[in-house]
Structures are given as structure tokens and as C-alpha cells.
VODRENZA-343603 format. One record per residue (C-alpha): x, y, z; residue number from 1; residue in three letters. Coordinates in steps of 0.001 Angstrom, whole numbers. Layout:
<fikols>
<c1: X&c2: Y&c3: Z&seq: NUM&type: Ala>
...
</fikols>
This chain:
<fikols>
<c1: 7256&c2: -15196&c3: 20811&seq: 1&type: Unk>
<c1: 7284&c2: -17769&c3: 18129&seq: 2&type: Unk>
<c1: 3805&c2: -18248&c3: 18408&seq: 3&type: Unk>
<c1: 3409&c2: -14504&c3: 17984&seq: 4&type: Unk>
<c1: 5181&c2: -14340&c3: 14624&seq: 5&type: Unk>
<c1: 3904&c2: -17137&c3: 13161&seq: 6&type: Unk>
<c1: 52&c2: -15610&c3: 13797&seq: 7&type: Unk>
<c1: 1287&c2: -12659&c3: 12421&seq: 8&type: Unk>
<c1: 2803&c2: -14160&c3: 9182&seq: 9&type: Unk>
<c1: -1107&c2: -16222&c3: 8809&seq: 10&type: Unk>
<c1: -2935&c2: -12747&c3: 9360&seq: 11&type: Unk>
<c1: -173&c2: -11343&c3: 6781&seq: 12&type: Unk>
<c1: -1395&c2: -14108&c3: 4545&seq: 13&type: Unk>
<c1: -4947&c2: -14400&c3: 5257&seq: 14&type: Unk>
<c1: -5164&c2: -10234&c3: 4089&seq: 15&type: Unk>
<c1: -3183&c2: -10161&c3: 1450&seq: 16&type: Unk>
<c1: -5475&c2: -12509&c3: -286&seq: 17&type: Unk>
<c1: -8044&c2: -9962&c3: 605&seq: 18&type: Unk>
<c1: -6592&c2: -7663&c3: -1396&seq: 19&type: Unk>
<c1: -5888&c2: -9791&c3: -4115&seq: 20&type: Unk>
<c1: -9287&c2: -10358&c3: -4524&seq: 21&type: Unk>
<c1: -10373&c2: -7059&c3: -4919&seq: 22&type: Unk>
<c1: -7288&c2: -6531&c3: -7360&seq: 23&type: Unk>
<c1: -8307&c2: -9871&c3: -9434&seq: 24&type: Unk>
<c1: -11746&c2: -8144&c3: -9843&seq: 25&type: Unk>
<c1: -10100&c2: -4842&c3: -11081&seq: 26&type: Unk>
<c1: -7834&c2: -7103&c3: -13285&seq: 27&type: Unk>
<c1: -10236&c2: -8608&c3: -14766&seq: 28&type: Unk>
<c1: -12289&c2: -5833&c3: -15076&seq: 29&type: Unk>
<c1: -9610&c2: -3455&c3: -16735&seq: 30&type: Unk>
<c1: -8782&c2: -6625&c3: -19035&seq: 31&type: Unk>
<c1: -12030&c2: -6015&c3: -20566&seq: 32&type: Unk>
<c1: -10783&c2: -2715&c3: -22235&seq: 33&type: Unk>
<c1: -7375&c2: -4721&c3: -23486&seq: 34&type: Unk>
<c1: -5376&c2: -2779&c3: -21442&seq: 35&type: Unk>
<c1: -1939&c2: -4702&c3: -21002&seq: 36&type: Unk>
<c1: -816&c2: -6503&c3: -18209&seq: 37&type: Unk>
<c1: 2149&c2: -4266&c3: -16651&seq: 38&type: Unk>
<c1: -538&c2: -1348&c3: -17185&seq: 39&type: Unk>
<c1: -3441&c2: -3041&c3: -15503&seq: 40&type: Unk>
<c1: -823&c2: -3984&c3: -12712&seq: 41&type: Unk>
<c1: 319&c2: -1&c3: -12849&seq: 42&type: Unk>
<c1: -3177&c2: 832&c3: -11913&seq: 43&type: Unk>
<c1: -4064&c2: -1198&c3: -9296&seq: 44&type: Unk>
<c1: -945&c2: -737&c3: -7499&seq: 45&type: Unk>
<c1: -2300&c2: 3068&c3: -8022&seq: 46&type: Unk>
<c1: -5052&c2: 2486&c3: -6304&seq: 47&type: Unk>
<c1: -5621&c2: 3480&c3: -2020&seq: 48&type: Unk>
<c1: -5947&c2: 288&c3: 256&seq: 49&type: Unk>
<c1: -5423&c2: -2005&c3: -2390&seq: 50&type: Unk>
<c1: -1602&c2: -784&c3: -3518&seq: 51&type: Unk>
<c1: 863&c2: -3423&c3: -4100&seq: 52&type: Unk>
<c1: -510&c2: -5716&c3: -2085&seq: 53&type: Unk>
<c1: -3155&c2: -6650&c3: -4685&seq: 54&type: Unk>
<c1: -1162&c2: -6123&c3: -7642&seq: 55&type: Unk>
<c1: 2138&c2: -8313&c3: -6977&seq: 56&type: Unk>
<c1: -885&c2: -11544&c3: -6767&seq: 57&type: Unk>
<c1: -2064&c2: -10387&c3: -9699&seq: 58&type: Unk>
<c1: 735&c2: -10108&c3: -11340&seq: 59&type: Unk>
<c1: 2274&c2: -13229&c3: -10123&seq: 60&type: Unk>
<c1: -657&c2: -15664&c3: -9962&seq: 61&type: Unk>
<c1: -3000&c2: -14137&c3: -12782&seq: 62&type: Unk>
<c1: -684&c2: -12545&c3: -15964&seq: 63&type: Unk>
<c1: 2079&c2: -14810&c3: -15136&seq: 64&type: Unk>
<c1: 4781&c2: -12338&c3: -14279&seq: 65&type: Unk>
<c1: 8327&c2: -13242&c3: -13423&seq: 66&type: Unk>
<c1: 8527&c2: -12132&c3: -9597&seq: 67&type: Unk>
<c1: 11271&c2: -9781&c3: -9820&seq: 68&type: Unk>
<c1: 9173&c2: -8253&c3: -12947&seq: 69&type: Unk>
<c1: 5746&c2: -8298&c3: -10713&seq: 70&type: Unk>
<c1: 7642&c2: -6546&c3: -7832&seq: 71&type: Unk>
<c1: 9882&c2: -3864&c3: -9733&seq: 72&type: Unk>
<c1: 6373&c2: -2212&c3: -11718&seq: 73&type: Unk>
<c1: 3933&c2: -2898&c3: -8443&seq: 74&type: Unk>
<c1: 7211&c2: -562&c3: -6114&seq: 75&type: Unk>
<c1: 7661&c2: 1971&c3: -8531&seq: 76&type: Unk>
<c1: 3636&c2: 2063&c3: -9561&seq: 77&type: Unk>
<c1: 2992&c2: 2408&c3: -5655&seq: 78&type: Unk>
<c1: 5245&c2: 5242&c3: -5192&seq: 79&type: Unk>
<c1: 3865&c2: 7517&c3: -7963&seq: 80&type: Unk>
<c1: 1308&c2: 9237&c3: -6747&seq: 81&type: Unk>
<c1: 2800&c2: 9608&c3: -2906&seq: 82&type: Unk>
<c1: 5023&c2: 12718&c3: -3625&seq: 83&type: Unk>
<c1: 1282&c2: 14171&c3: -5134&seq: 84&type: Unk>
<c1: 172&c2: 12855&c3: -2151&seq: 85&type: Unk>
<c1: 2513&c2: 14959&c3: 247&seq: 86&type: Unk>
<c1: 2517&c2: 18485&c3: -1843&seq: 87&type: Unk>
<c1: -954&c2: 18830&c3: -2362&seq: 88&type: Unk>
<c1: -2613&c2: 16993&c3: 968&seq: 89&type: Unk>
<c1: -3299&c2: 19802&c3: 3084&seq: 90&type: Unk>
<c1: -4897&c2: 21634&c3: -403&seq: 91&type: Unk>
<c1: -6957&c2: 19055&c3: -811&seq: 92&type: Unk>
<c1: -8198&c2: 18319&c3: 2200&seq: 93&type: Unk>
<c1: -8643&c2: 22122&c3: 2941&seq: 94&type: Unk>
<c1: -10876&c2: 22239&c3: -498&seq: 95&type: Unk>
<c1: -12650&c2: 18860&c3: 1298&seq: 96&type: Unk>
<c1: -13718&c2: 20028&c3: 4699&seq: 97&type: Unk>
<c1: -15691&c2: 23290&c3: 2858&seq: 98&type: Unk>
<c1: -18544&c2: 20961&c3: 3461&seq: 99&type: Unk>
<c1: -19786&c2: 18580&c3: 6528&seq: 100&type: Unk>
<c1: -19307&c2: 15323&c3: 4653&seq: 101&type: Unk>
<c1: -15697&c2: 16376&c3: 3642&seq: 102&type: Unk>
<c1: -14925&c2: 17163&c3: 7144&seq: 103&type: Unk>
<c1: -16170&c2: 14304&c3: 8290&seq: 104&type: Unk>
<c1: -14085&c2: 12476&c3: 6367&seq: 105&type: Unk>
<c1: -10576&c2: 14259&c3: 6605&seq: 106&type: Unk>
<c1: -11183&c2: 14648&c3: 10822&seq: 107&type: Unk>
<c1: -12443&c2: 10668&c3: 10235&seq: 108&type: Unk>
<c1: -8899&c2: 10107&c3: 8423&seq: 109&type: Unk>
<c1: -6623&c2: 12062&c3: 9725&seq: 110&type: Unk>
<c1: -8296&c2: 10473&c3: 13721&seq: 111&type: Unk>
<c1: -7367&c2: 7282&c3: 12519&seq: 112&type: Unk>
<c1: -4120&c2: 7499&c3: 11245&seq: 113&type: Unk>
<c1: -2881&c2: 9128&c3: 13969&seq: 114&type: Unk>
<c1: -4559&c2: 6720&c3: 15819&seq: 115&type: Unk>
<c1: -2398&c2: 3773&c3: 14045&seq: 116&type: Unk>
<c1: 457&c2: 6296&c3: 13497&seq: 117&type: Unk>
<c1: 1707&c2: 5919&c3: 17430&seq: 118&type: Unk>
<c1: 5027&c2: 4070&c3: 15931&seq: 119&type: Unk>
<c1: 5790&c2: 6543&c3: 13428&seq: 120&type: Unk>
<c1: 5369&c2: 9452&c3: 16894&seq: 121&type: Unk>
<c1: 7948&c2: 6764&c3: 18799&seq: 122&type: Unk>
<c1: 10349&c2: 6187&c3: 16053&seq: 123&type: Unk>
<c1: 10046&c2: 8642&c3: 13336&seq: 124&type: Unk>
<c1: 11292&c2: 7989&c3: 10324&seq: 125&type: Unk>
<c1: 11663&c2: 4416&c3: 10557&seq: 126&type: Unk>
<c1: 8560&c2: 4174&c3: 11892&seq: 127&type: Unk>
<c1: 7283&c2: 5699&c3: 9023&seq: 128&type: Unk>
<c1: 9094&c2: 2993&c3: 7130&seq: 129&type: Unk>
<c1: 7765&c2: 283&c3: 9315&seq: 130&type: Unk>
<c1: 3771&c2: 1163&c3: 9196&seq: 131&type: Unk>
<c1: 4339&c2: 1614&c3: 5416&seq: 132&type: Unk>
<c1: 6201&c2: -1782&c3: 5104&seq: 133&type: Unk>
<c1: 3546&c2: -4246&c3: 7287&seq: 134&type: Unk>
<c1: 1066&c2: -5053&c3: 4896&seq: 135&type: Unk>
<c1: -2225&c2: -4794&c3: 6297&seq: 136&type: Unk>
<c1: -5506&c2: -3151&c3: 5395&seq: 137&type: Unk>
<c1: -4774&c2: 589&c3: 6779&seq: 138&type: Unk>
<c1: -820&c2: 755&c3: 6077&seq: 139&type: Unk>
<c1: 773&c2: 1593&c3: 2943&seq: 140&type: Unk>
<c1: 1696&c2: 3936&c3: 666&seq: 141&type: Unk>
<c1: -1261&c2: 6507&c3: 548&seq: 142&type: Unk>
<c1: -1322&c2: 6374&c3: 4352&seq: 143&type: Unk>
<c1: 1781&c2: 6720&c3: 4711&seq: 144&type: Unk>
<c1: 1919&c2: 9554&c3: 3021&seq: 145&type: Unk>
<c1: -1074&c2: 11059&c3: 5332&seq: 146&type: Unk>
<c1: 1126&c2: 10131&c3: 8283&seq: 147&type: Unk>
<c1: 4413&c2: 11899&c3: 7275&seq: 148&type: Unk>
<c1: 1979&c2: 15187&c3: 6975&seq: 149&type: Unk>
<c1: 336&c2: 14519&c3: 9972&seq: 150&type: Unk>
<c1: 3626&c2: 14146&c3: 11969&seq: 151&type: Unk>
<c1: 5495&c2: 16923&c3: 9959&seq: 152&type: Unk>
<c1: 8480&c2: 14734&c3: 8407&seq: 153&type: Unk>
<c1: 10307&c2: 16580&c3: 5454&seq: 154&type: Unk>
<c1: 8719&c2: 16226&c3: 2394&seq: 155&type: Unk>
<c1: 12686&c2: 14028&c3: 636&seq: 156&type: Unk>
<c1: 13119&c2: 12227&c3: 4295&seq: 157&type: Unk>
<c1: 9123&c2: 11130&c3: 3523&seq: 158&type: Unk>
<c1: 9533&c2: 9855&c3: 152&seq: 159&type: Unk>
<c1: 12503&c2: 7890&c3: 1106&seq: 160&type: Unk>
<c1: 11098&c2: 6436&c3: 4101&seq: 161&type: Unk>
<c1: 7822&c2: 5587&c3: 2678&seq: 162&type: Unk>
<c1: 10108&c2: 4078&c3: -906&seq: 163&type: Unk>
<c1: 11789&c2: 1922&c3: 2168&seq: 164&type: Unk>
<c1: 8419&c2: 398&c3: 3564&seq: 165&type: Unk>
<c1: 7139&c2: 149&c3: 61&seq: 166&type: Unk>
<c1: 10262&c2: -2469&c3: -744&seq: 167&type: Unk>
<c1: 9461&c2: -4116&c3: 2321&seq: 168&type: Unk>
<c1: 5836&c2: -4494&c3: 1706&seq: 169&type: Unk>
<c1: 6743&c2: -5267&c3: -1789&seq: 170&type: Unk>
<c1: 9342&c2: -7912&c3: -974&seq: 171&type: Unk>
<c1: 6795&c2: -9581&c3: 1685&seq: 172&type: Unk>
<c1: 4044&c2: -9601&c3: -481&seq: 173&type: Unk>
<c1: 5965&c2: -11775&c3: -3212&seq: 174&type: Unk>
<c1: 7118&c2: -14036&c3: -906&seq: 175&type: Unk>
<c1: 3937&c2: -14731&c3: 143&seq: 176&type: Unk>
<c1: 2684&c2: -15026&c3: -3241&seq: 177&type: Unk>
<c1: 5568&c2: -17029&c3: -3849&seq: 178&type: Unk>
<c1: 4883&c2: -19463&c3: -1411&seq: 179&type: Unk>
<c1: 870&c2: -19622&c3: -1668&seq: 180&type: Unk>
<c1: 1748&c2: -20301&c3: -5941&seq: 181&type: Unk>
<c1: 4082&c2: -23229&c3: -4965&seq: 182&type: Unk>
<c1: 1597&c2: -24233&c3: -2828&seq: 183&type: Unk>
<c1: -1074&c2: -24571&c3: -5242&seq: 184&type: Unk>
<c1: 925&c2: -26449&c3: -7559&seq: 185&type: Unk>
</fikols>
């Protein structure tokens, strides 16, 4: 069992540096226009796959961010666009499977998540909290979102549930960083 969690934690690790690369590159990139830092970390916790789990390194290890700081913006950044997210889904993807390569990709989506989504069937909820709150590549915010849909959970019970996981994500993520920045020094 040990064994177990401790692969779990170095897979936990090994990805979220993953995704702090590709938020370093968008850092960097949105630097270029001399957009400040807590907006540049506002966007890339914006952004799907990527969420907080790219901008809490960058935050941390690149601008120099307090932890706390890092965290609080990269939570609250994450969780802006979900309630979008679950009022206008089934619009959107409606509008997207008009043609073969949007269908493609909504069936492609919505196969997988449910696919992933067999906690959030067992448990609900809190399995809706869970999925959102492991960070790796697939779980999150956005897909979260998709998930709650997909297994019809109210639209408040949702954004509380998927608020919950986002803390936990949020508060893993900064340990991690935490640890690989102490690390490095």
C-alpha cells in the first residue's frame, strides 16, 4: 500500500511539471505583452488541461509569489469559467456536433469522460470532488464540469463540489511546488 502511494505522489510530481511547462511557455509568452503577473497567472489557470496545475509553478517558481498568494488567484481563476461551463455545455456542444468534426469531438469527449468518470457514477458528489481534486492530465476543473452534466448533478451541488476538488488540487499542487522549490535550493 505504501508502495502504492508513494508511486502515486512521483506520477503526481512527474505531471505536474508537465503542466508547468506548458504554463512557463504561456508565461513567458503572455510576459511579452507586459501583462502582470497575477493576470498572466489568471489566464493560464483559465486555460483547459493546463488549469491550476500549471499556474501555482508559475506563480511560485517563476514571478515569485508568496504560496498562499499563488494558490488563492490560481482557485478562484480556475473556477471562473466552470459555472459558464455547466449553463451553456449542452448549447455548445449542440451548436458543435452540426458538423462531423464537431461530433466527433463532443461523442470523443463526452466517451472519455465518462469513461474516467466511473467514481463520480459510484460516489456522486464526492466523487465529483475527488476526480476534480487528483491532479492529472484529464481531471480538473473544465472536466469536471463535463462530468457533473454528463451525470446530471445540480447545477449549485456542481459548483461546490468541483470548488472542493479545485482546493484540493490547488493545495496539492503547492505542496508539490513547495517541496520541488526547496529542493532546488
Amino acid at each position: 500500500m505504501m508502495k502504492r502511494c508513494w508511486w502515486t505522489l512521483i506520477l503526481v510530481m512527474a505531471l505536474s511539471l508537465l503542466d508547468a511547462s506548458v504554463g512557463t511557455r504561456a508565461a513567458t509568452w503572455l510576459q511579452g505583452y507586459g501583462l502582470a503577473p497575477w493576470i498572466v497567472i489568471v489566464i493560464i489557470a483559465n486555460l483547459p488541461v493546463v488549469e491550476l496545475r500549471g499556474a501555482i509553478p508559475v506563480a511560485i517558481l517563476l514571478f515569485k509569489m508568496p504560496w498562499y498568494e499563488a494558490m488563492l488567484i490560481s482557485v478562484f481563476a480556475n473556477m471562473i469559467p466552470i459555472p459558464f461551463i455547466l449553463l451553456f455545455m449542452d448549447e455548445l456542444f449542440a451548436l458543435l456536433s452540426r458538423n462531423k468534426h464537431g461530433k466527433r469531438f463532443t461523442e470523443g469527449l463526452f466517451a472519455r469522460t465518462r469513461n474516467k468518470g466511473k467514481q463520480i457514477e459510484k460516489y456522486e458528489a464526492w466523487g465529483l470532488a475527488i476526480f476534480v481534486g487528483i491532479p492529472l492530465p484529464g481531471t480538473g476543473g473544465w472536466t469536471g464540469a463535463v462530468a457533473a452534466n454528463i451525470f446530471g448533478i445540480r447545477f449549485w451541488r456542481s459548483i461546490l463540489f468541483i470548488f472542493i476538488g479545485v482546493v484540493m488540487a490547488g493545495a496539492l499542487v503547492t505542496s508539490l511546488t513547495m517541496m520541488g522549490k526547496f529542493a532546488l535550493t
